[in-house]
VEXTOR-697628 format. One line per field, with one value per residue (C-alpha): residue in one letter; x, y, z. Coordinates in steps of 0.5 Angstrom, whole numbers, plus 500, padded with zeros to 3 digits. Each point is the difference from the previous one (the first is absolute). Layout:
# residues N
residu = (a;...)
u = (X;...)
v = (Y;...)
w = (Z;...)
This chain:
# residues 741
residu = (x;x;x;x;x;x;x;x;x;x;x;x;x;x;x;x;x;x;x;x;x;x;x;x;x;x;x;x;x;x;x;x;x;x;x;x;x;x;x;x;x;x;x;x;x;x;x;x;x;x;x;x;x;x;x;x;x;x;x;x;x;x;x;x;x;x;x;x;x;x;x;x;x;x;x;x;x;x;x;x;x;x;x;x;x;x;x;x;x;x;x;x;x;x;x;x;x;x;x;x;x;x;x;x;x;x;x;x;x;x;x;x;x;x;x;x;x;x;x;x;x;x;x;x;x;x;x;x;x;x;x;x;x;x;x;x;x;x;x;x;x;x;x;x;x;x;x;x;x;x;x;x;x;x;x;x;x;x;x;x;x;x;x;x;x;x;x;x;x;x;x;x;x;x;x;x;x;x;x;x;x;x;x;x;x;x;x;x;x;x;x;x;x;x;x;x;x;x;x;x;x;x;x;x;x;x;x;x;x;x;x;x;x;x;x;x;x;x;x;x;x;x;x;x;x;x;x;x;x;x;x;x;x;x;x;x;x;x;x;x;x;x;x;x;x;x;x;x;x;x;x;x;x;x;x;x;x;x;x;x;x;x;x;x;x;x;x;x;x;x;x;x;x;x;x;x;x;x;x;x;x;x;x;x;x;x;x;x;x;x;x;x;x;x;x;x;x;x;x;x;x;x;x;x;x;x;x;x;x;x;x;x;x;x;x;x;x;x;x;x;x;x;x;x;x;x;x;x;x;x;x;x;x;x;x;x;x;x;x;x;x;x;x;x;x;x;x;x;x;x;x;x;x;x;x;x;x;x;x;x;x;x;x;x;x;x;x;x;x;x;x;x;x;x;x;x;x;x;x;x;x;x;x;x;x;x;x;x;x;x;x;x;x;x;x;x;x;x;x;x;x;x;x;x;x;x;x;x;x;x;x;x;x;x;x;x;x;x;x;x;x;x;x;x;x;x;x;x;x;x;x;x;x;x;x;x;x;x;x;x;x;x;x;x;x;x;x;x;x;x;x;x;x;x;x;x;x;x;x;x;x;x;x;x;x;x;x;x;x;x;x;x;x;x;x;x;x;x;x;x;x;x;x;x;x;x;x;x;x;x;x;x;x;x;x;x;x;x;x;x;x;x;x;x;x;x;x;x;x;x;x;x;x;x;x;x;x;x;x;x;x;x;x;x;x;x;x;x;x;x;x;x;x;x;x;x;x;x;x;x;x;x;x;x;x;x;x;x;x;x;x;x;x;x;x;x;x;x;x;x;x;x;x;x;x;x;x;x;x;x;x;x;x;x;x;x;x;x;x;x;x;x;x;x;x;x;x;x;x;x;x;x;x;x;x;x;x;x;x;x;x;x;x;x;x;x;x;x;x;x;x;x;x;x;x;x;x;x;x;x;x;x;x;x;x;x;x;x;x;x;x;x;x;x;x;x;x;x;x;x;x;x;x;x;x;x;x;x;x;x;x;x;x;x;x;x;x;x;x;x;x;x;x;x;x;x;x;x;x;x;x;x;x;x;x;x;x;x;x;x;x;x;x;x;x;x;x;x;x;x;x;x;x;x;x;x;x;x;x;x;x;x;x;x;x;x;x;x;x;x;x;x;x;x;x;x;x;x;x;x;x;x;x;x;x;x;x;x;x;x;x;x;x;x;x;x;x;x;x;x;x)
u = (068;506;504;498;500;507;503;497;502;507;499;497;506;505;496;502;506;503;498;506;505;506;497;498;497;504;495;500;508;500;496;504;507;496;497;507;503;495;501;509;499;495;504;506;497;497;507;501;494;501;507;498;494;504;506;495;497;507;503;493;501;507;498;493;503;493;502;505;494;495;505;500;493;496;504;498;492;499;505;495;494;496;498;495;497;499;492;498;504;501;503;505;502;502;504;504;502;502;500;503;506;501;501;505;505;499;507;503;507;502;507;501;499;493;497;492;500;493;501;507;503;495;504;495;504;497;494;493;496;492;496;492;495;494;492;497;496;493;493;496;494;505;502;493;498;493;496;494;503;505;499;500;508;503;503;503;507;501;508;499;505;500;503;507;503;506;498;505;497;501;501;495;504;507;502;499;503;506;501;502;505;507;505;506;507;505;501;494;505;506;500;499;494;493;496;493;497;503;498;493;500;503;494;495;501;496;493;502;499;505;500;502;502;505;504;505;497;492;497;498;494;501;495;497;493;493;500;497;505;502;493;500;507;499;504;503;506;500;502;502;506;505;508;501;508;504;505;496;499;493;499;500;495;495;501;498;495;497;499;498;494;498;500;494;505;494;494;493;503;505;499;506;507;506;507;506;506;507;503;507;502;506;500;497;501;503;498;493;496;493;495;495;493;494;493;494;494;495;492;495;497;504;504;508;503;507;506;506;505;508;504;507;506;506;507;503;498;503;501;507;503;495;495;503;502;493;497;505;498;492;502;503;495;495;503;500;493;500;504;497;493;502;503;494;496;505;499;493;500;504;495;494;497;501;493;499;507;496;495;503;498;508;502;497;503;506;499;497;506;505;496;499;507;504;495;502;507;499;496;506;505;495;501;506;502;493;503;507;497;497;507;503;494;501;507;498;495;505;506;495;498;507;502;493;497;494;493;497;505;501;496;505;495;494;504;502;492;498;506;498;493;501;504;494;495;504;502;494;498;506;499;492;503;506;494;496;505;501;493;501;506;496;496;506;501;493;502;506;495;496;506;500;493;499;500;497;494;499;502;496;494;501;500;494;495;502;493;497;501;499;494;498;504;494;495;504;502;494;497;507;499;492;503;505;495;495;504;503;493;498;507;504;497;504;505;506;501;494;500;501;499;508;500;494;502;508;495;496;506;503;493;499;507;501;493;501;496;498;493;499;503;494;495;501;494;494;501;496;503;507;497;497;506;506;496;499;506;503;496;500;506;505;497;497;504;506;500;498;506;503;497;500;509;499;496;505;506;497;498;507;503;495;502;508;500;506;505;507;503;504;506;499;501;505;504;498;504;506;500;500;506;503;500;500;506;495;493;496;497;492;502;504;494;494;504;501;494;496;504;497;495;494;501;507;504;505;505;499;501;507;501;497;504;507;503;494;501;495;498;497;497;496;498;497;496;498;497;498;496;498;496;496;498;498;496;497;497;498;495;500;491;495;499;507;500;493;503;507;495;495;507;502;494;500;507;497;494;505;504;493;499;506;500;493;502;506;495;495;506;502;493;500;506;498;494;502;507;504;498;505;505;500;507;501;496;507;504;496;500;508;501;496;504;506;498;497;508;504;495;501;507;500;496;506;506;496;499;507;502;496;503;507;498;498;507;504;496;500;508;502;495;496;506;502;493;501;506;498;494;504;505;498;503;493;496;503;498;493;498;504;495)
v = (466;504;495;495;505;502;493;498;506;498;493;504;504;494;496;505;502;492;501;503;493;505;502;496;502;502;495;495;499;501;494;497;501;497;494;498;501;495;495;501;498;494;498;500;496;495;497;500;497;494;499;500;495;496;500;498;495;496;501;497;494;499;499;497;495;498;496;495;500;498;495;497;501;497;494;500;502;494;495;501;501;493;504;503;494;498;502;496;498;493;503;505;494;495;506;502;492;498;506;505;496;497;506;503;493;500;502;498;500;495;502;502;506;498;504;502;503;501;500;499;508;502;499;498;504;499;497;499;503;497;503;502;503;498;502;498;495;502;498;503;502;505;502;501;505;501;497;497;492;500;495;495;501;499;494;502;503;506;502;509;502;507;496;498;494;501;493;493;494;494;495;495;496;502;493;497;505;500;493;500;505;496;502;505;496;503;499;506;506;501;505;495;497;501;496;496;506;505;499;498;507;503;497;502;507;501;499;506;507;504;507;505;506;496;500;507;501;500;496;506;498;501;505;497;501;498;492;494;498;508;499;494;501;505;503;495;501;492;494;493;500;493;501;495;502;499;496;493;495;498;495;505;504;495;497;508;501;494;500;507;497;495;503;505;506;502;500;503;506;502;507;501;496;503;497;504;500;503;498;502;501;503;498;505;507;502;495;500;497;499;499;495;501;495;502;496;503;495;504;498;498;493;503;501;507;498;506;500;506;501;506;502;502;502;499;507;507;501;495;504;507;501;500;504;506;500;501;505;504;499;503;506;501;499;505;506;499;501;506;503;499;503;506;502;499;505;505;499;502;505;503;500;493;495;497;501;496;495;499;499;493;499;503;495;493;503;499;493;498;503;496;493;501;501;495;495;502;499;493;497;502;497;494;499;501;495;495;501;496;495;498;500;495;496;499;496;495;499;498;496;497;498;497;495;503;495;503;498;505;505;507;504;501;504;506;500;499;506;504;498;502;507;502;496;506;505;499;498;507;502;497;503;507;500;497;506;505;498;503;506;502;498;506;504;498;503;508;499;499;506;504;498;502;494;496;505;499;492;502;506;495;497;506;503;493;499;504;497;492;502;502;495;494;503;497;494;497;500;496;495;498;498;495;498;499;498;494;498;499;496;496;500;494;496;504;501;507;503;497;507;506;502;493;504;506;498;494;506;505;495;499;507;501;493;500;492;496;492;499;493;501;506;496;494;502;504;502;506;504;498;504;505;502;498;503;507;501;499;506;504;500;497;503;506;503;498;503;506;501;500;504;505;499;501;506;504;497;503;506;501;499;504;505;499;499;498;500;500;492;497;499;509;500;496;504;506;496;500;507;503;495;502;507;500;506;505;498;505;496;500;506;504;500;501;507;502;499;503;507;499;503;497;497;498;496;496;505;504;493;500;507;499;495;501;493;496;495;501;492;502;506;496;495;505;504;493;497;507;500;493;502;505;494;497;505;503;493;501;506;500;498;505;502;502;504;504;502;502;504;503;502;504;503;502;503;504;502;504;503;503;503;503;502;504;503;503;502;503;504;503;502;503;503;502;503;505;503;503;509;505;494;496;499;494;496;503;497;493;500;501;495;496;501;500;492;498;503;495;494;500;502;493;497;502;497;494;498;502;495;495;501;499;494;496;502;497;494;499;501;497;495;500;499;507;503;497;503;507;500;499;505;505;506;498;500;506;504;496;503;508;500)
w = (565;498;504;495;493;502;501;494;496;502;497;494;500;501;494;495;503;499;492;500;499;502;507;507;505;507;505;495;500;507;501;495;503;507;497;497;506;504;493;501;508;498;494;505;506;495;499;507;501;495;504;507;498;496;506;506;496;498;508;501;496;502;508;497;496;497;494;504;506;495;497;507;503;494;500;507;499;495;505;506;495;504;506;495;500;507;501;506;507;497;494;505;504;495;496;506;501;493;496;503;503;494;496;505;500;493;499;507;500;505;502;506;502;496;496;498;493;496;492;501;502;505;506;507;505;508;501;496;505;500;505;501;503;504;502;507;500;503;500;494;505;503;493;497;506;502;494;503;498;501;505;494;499;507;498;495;499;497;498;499;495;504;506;501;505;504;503;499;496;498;506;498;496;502;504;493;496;504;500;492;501;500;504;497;497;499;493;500;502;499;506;505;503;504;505;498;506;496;493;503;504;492;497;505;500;494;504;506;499;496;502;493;506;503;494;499;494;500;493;495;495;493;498;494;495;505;496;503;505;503;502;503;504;506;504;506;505;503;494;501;495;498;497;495;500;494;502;502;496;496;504;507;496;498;507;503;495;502;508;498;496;505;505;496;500;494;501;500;505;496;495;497;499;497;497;501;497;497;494;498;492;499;493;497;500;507;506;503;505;498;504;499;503;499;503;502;502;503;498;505;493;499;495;500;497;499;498;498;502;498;502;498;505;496;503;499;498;493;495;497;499;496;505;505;494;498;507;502;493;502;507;497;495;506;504;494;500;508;499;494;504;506;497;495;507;504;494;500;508;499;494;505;495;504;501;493;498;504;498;493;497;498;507;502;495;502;508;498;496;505;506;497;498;505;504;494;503;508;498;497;505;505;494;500;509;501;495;504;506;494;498;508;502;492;501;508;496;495;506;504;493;498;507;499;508;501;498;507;504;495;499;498;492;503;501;493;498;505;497;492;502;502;494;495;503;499;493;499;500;497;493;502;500;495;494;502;500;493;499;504;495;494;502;499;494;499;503;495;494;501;498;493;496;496;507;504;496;503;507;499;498;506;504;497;499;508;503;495;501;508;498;496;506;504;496;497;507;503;495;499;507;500;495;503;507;496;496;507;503;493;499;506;503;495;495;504;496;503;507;505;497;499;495;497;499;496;497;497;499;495;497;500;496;496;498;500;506;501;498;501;508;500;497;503;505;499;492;499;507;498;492;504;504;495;493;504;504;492;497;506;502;495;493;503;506;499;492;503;504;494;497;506;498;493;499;505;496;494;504;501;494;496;505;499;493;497;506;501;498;504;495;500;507;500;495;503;507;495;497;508;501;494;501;506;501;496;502;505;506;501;506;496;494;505;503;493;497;505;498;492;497;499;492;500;493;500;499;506;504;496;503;507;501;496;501;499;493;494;502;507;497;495;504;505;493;498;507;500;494;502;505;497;495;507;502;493;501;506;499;493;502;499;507;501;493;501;508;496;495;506;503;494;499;507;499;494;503;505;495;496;508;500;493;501;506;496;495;505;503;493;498;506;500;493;501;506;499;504;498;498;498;494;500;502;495;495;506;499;492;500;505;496;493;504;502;494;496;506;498;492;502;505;494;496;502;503;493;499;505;497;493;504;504;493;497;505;500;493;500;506;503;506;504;498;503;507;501;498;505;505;498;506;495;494;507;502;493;500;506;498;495)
């Protein structure tokens, strides 16, 4: 309890204290200079933070290309836009025959050497690579397993879509096809001419196993988002492949395909088929190959998944100067920061704070932004060594291309896609990392915010409100999943947005945050279940919890701006920015202040800075009595409640009490004294009455010529100004005659 009275009877003190508009306190300026130190570093690394995220973006963009890349890919999307429309195997054979070979010749060039353009531009480079993948064929017994009827299903053939077939096929009808081949001309290559037996072995290949590990580099999968066709496309190492090369003509590509087809190349084994092919634009921006990928996934079910992928290679690793200049300055940027953050971590080893240091939250963005730095960095260079091999197997194609070698003995273009396919993966995850370190800096920005009080109240918002919204997250997400369980059962069976739990929950997240869903596709079937789901999934979740998360942000927002009052602007700390820089050669650093501070008294004015601190301009001083007196505002509001007034008046009360014990304790003594005095000797009470006389003389005198002194001070005032006054007191010889008399 006399803990608590003598910290509430120096807050009581400090309030009366801070009446005076001439006076601030020692602690309240001390913690003004530590807050204006912290807002000058997070006012400078603000800049800094602007212009590293604005230079990783500009060299991501320039080695990106996005906008010439979309230029290409869209012209691309919508030219091979058919393939969505294959929906049965019937519909996947005749648009392999007849739509696809003709809009691959749609702009054939027929000089020799021939060139396979689409749309004009895109260049096809090696050969369209058409491949698939099969299932075994197996009785539907074995499949079934041990269910008590399955003897009903022992003549039936079941094709698993978990099996893979590394079987040849396709000898039933190969007499037949292989007799409407017709026999090579030598007006087919200018290369020279291949035999009858060497085409036929040429075409017939696309029915043998092709082994993915043979090759120097194995195939990478794209990683992509759980559609219907990732789904249907597992993981097979064996696949039955046919090159179609780009210097045949139209007519040996008809031919090609269809032997192919006779000869059932698809059929009811068959789970997924791929179209592969390289396409060079150098027409717009730097020269690129694109890769163009069309998948076709075969359900079980009947149905064809179809997707259509593009990928871009670009020749070079800088577009131009620029480029190169604004990578070697975010590298230099990128290495001042590995520098500083190992240099604080070494001073704060050294102080005995490390696991502290560590533990910080900005420590550890710091070490996030250095590390997905730096790995942004390494996977370029790996890019760029990877696409070195790209260009060395480009430039063969394009040799045996220009001397027209025949398609039935060439393979010089597989190399080309395997080398292709290598770098896809890993730019693929480049542009993954690059976008997300966008994010990672923003954060950044964020830590930079906090320093200036006006947008350390938003930051200060999220920070505070963030246990609450995980608290609150506890209850809302169970209940979000329910729904979108629940709405999978209900609707799954026949809407594609709810037909497995990961479409239902994004189906629900958009309903949750739109608040828009298709009622007539919900109500199609069982009215009121659809009603009872969607009616209570609006109210529960949409009106209700999701107003109370913002509720939750607003009333903390509130909170801390009531508690912050009106803060510093940005336009004053700005200034206050360029006040330092302009007196740059007399303002006192925050190290220089917080020592000398710390050696003055506990109530201390603007003068007695301008004398501690001799070369500090009046500027910086008025800034810290304002920031000062600023303070204590914010801290008046902050305890101007009846609780904190009645604690600062029982703490009053109970300093009162002591003096009142200690003034009865003196009183006690005297009385005793008075009553017993010493005998034979009564001379000292003559000694204590003329010292007493003598003090009381000193007092008047003092009273005298401190009335004096006032009367002087007002004269010169009134002749010479306040000006004036300020060098008197300062004058040490008027100190001196004070402290004299």
């Amino acid at each position: 309890m006399e803990h608590a009275a003598q910290v509430y009877l120096e807050r009581a003190a400090y309030t009366m204290a801070s009446a005076d508009p001439t006076l601030i306190s020692r602690d309240a300026l001390l913690g003004v200079i530590e807050t204006q130190v912290r807002r000058v570093y997070g006012c400078l690394s603000l800049p800094f933070t602007f212009i590293f995220f604005l230079l990783f973006a500009f060299c991501a963009n320039l080695h990106e290309d996005i906008t010439n890349v979309y230029l290409i890919e869209n012209g691309l999307h919508k030219e091979f836009e058919s393939a969505h429309s294959v929906s049965t195997l019937p519909d996947l054979i005749n648009w392999l025959n007849v739509t696809f070979i003709s809009t691959m010749f749609a702009n054939e060039m027929g000089s020799t050497p021939k060139k396979i353009n689409v749309l004009g531009y895109n260049y096809l480079v090696g050969s369209v690579v058409l491949e698939q993948t099969r299932s075994k064929e197996v009785n539907c017994s074995d499949v079934l397993g041990s269910l008590d009827r399955q003897a009903l299903f022992s003549n039936m053939k079941c094709y698993p879509f978990t099996s893979m077939s590394d079987s040849s096929f396709g000898h039933g009808n190969m007499s037949e096809a292989e007799a409407r081949v017709q026999d090579p001309q030598e007006s087919d290559y200018a290369g020279g001419t291949a035999d009858r037996t060497t085409r036929l072995q040429h075409y017939g290949r696309a029915f043998e196993p092709w082994d993915t590990n043979r090759g120097k580099v194995g195939r990478r999968l794209r990683i992509m988002l759980p559609t219907s066709v990732e789904r249907l496309l597992p993981k097979s190492d064996f696949n039955f492949r046919a090159n179609f090369w780009a210097n045949t003509p139209q007519r040996l590509w008809q031919e090609h395909m269809n032997y192919l087809l006779q000869r059932s190349w698809l059929d009811k084994q068959t789970k997924q088929v791929s179209i592969q092919a390289l396409l060079l634009n150098a027409e717009v921006g730097r020269a690129r190959l694109e890769k163009l990928t069309i998948r076709f996934a075969l359900s079980r079910g009947g149905e064809i998944h179809s997707q259509l992928i593009l990928d871009s290679l670009i020749f070079g690793l800088f577009l131009d100067w620029r480029s190169v200049v604004a990578d070697i300055m975010w590298v230099c940027a990128l290495v001042f920061i590995t520098w500083k953050t190992i240099h604080k971590t070494w001073c704060q080893f050294r102080q005995g704070n490390l696991i502290k240091s560590c533990c910080s939250l900005w420590t550890i963005l710091q070490c996030v932004i250095i590390a997905v730095g730096w790995a942004c960095v390494i996977v370029l260079c790996i890019t760029w060594y990877l696409m070195e091999g790209v260009t060395r197997e480009y430039e063969k194609v394009v040799d045996a291309q220009d001397r027209d070698i025949p398609a039935d003995i060439q393979h010089v273009g597989e190399g080309l896609h395997e080398s292709a396919a290598s770098v896809i993966g890993i730019r693929a995850w480049y542009r993954t990392m690059i976008g997300q370190y966008h994010l990672v800096l923003m954060l950044r920005f964020f830590t930079a915010f906090k320093a200036q009080p006006r947008l350390g109240v938003v930051v200060g918002t999220l920070e505070n409100c963030f246990v609450d919204v995980i608290h609150f997250l506890v209850v809302l997400l169970p209940t979000f999943c329910a729904y979108a369980v629940a709405g999978c059962f209900i609707f799954g069976r026949r809407m594609e947005e709810f037909s497995s739990y990961q479409r239902a929950l994004g189906e629900c997240f958009k309903m949750l945050t739109e608040g828009e869903y298709d009622w007539p596709a919900l109500a199609a079937e069982h009215y009121w279940t659809a009603a009872f789901w969607t009616w209570t999934f609006m109210l529960l979740l949409v009106l209700l919890m999701l107003n109370m998360v913002l509720a939750i942000v607003l009333d903390v927002y509130t909170d801390m701006r009531k508690r912050l009052g009106q803060s510093e602007s940005v336009w004053a700390t700005f200034v206050g920015v360029l006040l330092r820089i302009r007196f740059r050669r007399v303002w006192i650093s925050g190290k220089e202040l917080m020592e000398g501070v710390s050696c003055m008294p506990p109530m201390i004015s603007r003068e007695d800075l301008l004398q501690t601190f001799s070369k500090m301009c009046p500027r910086q001083a008025d800034l810290l009595v304002t920031a000062c007196r600023h303070e204590n505002d914010i801290k008046s509001v902050r305890t101007d409640g009846k609780s904190h007034v009645m604690k600062m008046a029982v703490a009053a009360k109970l300093s009162v009490d002591k003096v009142s014990a200690e003034i009865h304790k003196l009183e006690q003594c005297l009385l005793d004294t008075q009553t017993s005095p010493p005998k034979g000797d009564e001379s000292w009470l003559a000694e204590v009455a003329r010292e007493t006389h003598l003090q009381n003389h000193w007092l008047v005198t003092i009273q005298w010529k401190l009335q004096q002194l006032h009367w002087n001070v007002q004269a010169l005032r009134a002749l010479h100004g306040a000006k004036a006054l300020a060098n008197v007191q300062h004058d040490t010889q008027t100190q001196q005659r004070i402290f004299e008399l």
